[in-house]
PyMOL Python script that loads the backbone (N, CA, C, O; Angstrom):
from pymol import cmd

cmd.read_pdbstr("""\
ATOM      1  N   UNK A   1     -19.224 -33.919   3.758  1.00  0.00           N
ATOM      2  CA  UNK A   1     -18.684 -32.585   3.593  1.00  0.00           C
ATOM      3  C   UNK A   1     -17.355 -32.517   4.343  1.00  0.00           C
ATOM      4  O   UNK A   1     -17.542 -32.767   5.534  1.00  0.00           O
ATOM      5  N   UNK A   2     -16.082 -32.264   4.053  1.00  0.00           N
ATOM      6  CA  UNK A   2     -15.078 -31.995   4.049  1.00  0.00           C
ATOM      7  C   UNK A   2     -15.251 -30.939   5.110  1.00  0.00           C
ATOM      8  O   UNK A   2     -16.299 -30.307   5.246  1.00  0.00           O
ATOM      9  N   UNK A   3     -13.639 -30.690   6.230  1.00  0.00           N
ATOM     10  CA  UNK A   3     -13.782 -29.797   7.067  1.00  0.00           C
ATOM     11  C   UNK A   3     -13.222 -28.407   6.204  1.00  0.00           C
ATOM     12  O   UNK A   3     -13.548 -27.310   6.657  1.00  0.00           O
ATOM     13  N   UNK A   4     -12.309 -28.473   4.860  1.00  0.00           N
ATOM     14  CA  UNK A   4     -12.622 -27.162   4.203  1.00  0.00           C
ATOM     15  C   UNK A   4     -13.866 -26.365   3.769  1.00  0.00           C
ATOM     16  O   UNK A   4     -14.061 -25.150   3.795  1.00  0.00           O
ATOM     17  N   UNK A   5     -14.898 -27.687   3.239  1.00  0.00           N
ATOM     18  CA  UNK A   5     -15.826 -27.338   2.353  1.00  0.00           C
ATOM     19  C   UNK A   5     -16.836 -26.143   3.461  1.00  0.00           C
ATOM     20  O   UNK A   5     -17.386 -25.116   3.062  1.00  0.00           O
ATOM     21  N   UNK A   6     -16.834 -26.691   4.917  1.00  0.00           N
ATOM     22  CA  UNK A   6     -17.604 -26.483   5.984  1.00  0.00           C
ATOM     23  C   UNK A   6     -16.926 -25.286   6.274  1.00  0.00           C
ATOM     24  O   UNK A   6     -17.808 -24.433   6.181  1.00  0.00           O
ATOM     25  N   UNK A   7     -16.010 -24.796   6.533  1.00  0.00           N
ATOM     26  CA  UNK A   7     -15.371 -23.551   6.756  1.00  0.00           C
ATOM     27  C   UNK A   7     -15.336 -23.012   5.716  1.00  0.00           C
ATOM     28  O   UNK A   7     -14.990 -21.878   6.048  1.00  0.00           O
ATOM     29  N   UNK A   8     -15.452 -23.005   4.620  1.00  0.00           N
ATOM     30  CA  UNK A   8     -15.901 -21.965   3.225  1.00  0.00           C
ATOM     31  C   UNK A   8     -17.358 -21.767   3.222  1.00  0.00           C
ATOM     32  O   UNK A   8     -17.874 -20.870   2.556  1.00  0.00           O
ATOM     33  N   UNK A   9     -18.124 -22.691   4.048  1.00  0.00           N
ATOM     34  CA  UNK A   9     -19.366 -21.967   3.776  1.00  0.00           C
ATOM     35  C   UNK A   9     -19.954 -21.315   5.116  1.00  0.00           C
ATOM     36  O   UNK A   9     -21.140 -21.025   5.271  1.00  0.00           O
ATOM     37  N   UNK A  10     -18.949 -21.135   6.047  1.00  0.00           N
ATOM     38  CA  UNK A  10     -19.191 -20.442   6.962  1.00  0.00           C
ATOM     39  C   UNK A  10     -18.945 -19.183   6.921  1.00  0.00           C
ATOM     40  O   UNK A  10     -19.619 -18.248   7.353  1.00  0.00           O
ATOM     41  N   UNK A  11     -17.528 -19.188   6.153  1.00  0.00           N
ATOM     42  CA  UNK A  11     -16.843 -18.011   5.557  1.00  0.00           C
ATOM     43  C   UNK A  11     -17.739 -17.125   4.884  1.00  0.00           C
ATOM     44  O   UNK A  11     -18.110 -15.961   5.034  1.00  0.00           O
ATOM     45  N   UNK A  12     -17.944 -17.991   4.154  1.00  0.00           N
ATOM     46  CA  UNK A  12     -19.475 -17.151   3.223  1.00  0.00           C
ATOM     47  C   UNK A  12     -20.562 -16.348   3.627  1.00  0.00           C
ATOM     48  O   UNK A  12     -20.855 -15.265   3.120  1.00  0.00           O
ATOM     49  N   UNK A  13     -21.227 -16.978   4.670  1.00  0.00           N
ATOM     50  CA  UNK A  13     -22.405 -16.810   5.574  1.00  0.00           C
ATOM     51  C   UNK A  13     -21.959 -15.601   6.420  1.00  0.00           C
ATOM     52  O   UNK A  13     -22.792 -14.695   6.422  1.00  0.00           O
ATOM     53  N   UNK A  14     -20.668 -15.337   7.254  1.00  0.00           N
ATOM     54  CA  UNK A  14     -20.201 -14.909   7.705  1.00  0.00           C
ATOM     55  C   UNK A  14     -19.978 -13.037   6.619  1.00  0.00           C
ATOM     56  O   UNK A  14     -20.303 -11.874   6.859  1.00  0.00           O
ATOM     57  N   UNK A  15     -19.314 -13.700   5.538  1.00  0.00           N
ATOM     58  CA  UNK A  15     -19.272 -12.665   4.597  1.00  0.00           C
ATOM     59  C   UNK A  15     -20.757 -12.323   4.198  1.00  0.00           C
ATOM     60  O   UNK A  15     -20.842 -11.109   4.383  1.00  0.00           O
ATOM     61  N   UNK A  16     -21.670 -12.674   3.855  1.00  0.00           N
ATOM     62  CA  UNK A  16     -23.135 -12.248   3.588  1.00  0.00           C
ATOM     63  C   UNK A  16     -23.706 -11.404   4.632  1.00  0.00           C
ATOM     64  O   UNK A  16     -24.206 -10.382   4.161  1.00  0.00           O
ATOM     65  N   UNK A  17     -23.805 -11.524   6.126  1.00  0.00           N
ATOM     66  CA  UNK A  17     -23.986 -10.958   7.396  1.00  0.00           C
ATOM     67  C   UNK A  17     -23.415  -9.726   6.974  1.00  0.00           C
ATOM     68  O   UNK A  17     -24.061  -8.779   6.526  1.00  0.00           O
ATOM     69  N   UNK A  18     -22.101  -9.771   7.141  1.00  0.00           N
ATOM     70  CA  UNK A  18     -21.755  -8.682   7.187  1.00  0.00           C
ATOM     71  C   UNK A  18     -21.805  -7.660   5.739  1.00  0.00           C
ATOM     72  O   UNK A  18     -21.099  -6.653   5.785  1.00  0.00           O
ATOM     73  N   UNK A  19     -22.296  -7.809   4.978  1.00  0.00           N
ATOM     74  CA  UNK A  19     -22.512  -7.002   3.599  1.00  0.00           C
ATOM     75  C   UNK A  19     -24.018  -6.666   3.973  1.00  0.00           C
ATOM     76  O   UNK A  19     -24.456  -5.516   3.951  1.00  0.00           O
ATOM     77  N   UNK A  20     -24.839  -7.886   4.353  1.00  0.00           N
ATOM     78  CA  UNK A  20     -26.080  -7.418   4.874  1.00  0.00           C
ATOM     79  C   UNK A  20     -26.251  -6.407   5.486  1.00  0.00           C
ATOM     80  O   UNK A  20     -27.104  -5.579   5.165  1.00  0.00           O
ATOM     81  N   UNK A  21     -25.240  -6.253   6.775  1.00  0.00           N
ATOM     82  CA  UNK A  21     -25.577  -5.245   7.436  1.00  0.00           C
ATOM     83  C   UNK A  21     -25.137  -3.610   7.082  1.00  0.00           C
ATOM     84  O   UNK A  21     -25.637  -2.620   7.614  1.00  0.00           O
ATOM     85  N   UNK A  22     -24.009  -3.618   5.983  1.00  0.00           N
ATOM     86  CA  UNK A  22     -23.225  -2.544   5.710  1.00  0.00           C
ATOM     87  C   UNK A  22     -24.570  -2.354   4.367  1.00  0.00           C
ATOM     88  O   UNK A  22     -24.659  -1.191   3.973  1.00  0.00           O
ATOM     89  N   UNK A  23     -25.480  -3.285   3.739  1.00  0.00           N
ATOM     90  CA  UNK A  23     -26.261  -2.437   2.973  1.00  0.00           C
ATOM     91  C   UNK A  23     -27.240  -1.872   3.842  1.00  0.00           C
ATOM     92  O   UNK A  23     -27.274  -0.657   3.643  1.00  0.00           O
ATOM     93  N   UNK A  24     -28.158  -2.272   4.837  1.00  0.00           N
ATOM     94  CA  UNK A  24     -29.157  -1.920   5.857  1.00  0.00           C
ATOM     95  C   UNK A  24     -28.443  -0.539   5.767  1.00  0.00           C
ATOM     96  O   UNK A  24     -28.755   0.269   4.892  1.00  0.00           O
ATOM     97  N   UNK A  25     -27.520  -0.299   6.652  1.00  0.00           N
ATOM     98  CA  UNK A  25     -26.991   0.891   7.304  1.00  0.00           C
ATOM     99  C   UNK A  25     -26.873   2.435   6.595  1.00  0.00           C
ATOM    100  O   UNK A  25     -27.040   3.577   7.021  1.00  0.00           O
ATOM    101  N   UNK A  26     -26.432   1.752   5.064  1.00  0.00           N
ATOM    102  CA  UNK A  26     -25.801   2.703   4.015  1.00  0.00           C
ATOM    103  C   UNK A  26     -26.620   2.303   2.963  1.00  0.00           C
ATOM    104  O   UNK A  26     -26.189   1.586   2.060  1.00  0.00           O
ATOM    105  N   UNK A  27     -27.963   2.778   3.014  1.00  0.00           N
ATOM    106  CA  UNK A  27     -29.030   1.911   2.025  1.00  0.00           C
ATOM    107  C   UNK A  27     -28.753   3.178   0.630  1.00  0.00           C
ATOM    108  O   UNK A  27     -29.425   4.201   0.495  1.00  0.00           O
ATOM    109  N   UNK A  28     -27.652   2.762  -0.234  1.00  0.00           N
ATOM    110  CA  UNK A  28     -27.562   3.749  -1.625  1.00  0.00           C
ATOM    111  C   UNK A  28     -27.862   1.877  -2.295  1.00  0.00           C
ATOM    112  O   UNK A  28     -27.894   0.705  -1.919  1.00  0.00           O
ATOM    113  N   UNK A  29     -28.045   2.892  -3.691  1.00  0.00           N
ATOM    114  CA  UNK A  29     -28.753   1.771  -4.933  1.00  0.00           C
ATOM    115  C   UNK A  29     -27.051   1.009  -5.183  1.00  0.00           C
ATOM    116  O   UNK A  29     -26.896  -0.150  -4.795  1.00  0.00           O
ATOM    117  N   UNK A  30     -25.959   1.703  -5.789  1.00  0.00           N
ATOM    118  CA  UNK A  30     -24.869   1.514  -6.063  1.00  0.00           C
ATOM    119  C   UNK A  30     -24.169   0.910  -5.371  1.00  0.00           C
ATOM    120  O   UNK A  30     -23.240   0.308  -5.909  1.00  0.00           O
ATOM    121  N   UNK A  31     -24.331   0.834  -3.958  1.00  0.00           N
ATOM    122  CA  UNK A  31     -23.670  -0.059  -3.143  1.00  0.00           C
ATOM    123  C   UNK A  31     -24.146  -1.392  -3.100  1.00  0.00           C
ATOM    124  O   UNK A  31     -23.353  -2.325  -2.973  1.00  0.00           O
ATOM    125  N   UNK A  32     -25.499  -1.587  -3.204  1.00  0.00           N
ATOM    126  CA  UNK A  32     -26.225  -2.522  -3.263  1.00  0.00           C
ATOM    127  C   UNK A  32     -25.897  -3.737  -4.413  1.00  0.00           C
ATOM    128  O   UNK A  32     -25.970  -4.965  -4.369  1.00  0.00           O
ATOM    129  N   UNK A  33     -25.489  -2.740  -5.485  1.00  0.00           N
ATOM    130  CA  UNK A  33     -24.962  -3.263  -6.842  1.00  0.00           C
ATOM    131  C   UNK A  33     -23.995  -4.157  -6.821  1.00  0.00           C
ATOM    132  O   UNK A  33     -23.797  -5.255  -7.342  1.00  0.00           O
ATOM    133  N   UNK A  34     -23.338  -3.329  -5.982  1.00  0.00           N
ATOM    134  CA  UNK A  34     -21.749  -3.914  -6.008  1.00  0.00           C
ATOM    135  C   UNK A  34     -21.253  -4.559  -4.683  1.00  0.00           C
ATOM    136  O   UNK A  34     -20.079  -4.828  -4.428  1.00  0.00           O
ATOM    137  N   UNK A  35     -22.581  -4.816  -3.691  1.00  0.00           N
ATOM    138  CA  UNK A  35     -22.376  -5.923  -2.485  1.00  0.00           C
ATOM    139  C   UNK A  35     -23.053  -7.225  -3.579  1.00  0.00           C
ATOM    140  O   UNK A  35     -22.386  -8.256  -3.665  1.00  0.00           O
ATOM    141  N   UNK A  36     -24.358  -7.125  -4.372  1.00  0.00           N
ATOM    142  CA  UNK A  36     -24.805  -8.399  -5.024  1.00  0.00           C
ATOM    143  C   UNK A  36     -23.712  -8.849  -5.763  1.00  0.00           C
ATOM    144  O   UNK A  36     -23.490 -10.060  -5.761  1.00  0.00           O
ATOM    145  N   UNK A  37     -22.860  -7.965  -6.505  1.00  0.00           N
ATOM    146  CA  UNK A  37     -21.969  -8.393  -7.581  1.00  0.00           C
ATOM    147  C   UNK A  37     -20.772  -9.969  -6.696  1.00  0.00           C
ATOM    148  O   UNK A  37     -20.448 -11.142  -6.882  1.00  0.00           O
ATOM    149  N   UNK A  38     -20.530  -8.564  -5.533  1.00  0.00           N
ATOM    150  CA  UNK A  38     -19.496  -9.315  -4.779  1.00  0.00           C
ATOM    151  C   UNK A  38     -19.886 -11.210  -4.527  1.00  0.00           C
ATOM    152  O   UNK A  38     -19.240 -12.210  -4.840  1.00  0.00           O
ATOM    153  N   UNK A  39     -21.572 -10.988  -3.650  1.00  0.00           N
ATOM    154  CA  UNK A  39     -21.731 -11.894  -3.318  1.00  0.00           C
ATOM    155  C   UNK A  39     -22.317 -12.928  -4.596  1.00  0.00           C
ATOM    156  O   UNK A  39     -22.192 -14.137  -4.401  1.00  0.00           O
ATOM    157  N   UNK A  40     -22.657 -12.682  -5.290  1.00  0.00           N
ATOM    158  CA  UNK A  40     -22.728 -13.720  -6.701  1.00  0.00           C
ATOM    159  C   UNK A  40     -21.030 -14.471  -7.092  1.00  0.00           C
ATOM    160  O   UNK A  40     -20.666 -15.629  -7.296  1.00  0.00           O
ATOM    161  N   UNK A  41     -20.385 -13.273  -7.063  1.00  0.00           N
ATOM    162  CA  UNK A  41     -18.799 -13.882  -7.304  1.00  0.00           C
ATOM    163  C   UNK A  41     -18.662 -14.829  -6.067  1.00  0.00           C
ATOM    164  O   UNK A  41     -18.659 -16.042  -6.275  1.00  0.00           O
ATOM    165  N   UNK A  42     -18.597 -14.555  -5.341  1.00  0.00           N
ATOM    166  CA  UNK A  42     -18.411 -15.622  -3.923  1.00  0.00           C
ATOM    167  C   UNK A  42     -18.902 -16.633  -4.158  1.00  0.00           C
ATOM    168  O   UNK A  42     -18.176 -17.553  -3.782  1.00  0.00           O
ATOM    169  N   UNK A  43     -19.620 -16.892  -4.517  1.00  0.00           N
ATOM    170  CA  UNK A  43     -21.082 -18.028  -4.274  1.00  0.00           C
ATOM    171  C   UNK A  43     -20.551 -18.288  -5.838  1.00  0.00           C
ATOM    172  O   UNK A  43     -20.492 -19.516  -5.764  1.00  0.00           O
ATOM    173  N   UNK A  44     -20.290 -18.104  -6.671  1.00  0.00           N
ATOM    174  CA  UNK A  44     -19.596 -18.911  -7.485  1.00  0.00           C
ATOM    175  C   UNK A  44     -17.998 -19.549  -7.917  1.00  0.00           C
ATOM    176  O   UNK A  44     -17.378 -20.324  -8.645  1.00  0.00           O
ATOM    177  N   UNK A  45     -17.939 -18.790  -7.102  1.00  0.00           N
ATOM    178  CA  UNK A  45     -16.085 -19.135  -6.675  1.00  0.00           C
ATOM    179  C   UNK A  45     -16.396 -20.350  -5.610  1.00  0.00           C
ATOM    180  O   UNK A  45     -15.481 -21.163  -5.744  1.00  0.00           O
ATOM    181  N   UNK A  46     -17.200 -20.738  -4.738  1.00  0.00           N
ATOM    182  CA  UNK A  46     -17.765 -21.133  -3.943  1.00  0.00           C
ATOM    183  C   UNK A  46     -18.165 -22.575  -4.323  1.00  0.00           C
ATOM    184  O   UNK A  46     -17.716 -23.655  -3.941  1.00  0.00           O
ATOM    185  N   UNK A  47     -18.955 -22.321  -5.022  1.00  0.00           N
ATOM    186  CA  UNK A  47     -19.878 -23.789  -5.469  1.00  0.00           C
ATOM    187  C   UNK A  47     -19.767 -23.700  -6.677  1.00  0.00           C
ATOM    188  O   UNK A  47     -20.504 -24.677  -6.814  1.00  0.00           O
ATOM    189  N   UNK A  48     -19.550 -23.459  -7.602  1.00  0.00           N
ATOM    190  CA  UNK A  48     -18.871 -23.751  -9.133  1.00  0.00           C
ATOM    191  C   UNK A  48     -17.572 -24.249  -9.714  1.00  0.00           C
ATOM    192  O   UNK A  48     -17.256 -25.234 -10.381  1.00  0.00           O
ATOM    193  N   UNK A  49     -16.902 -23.150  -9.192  1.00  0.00           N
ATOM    194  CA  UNK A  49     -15.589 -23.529  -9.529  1.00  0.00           C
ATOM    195  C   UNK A  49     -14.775 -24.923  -9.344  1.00  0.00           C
ATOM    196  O   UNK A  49     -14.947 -25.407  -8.225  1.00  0.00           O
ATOM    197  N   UNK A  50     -14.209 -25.423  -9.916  1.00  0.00           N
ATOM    198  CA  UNK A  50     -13.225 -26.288  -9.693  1.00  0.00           C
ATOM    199  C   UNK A  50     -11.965 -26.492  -9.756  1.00  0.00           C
ATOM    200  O   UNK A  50     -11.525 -26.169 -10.859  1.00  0.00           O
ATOM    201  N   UNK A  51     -11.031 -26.971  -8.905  1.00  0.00           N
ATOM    202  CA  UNK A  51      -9.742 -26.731  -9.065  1.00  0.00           C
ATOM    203  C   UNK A  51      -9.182 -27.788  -9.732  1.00  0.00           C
ATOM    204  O   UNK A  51      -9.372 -28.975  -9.469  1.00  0.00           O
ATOM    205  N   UNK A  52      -8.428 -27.300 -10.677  1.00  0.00           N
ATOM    206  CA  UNK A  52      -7.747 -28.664 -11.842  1.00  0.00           C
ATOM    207  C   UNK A  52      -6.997 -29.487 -10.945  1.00  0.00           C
ATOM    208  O   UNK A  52      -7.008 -29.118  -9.771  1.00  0.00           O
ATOM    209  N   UNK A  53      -6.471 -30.324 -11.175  1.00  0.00           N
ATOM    210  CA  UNK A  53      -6.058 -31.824 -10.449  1.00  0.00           C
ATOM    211  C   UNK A  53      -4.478 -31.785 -10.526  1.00  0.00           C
ATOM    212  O   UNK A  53      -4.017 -31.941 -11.656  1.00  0.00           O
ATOM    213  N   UNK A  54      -3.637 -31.612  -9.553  1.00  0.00           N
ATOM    214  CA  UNK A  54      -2.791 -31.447  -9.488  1.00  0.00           C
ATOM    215  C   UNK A  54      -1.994 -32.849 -10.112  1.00  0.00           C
ATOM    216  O   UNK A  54      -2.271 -33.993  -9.753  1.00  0.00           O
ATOM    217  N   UNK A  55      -0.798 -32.441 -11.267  1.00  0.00           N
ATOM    218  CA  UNK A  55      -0.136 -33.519 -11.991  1.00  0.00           C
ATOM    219  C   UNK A  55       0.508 -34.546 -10.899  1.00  0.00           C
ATOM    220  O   UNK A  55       1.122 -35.544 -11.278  1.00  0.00           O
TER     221      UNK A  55
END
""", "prot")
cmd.dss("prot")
cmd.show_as("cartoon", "prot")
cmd.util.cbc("prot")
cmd.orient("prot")
């Protein structure tokens, strides 16, 4: 594992905590919606994506 790969998934973890705690706090359905949305996009920007190969 790469020292980017390791700091993006800290980043992540880091970002999950803290959505965790802003849903606990502010427990509406709609927010909830749109912290999962966020963190699905992350987590596939994350571990899916790939960046094309520079010419």
């Amino acid at each position: 594992m790469t020292l980017e790969r390791f700091l993006s998934v800290i980043a992540f973890v880091v970002l999950g905590v803290f959505l965790l705690v802003l849903v606990t706090k502010v427990a509406t359905l709609d927010l909830s919606i749109v912290v999962l949305v966020t963190i699905l996009l992350c987590g596939y920007d994350l571990f899916f994506h790939r960046v094309p190969p520079h010419p």
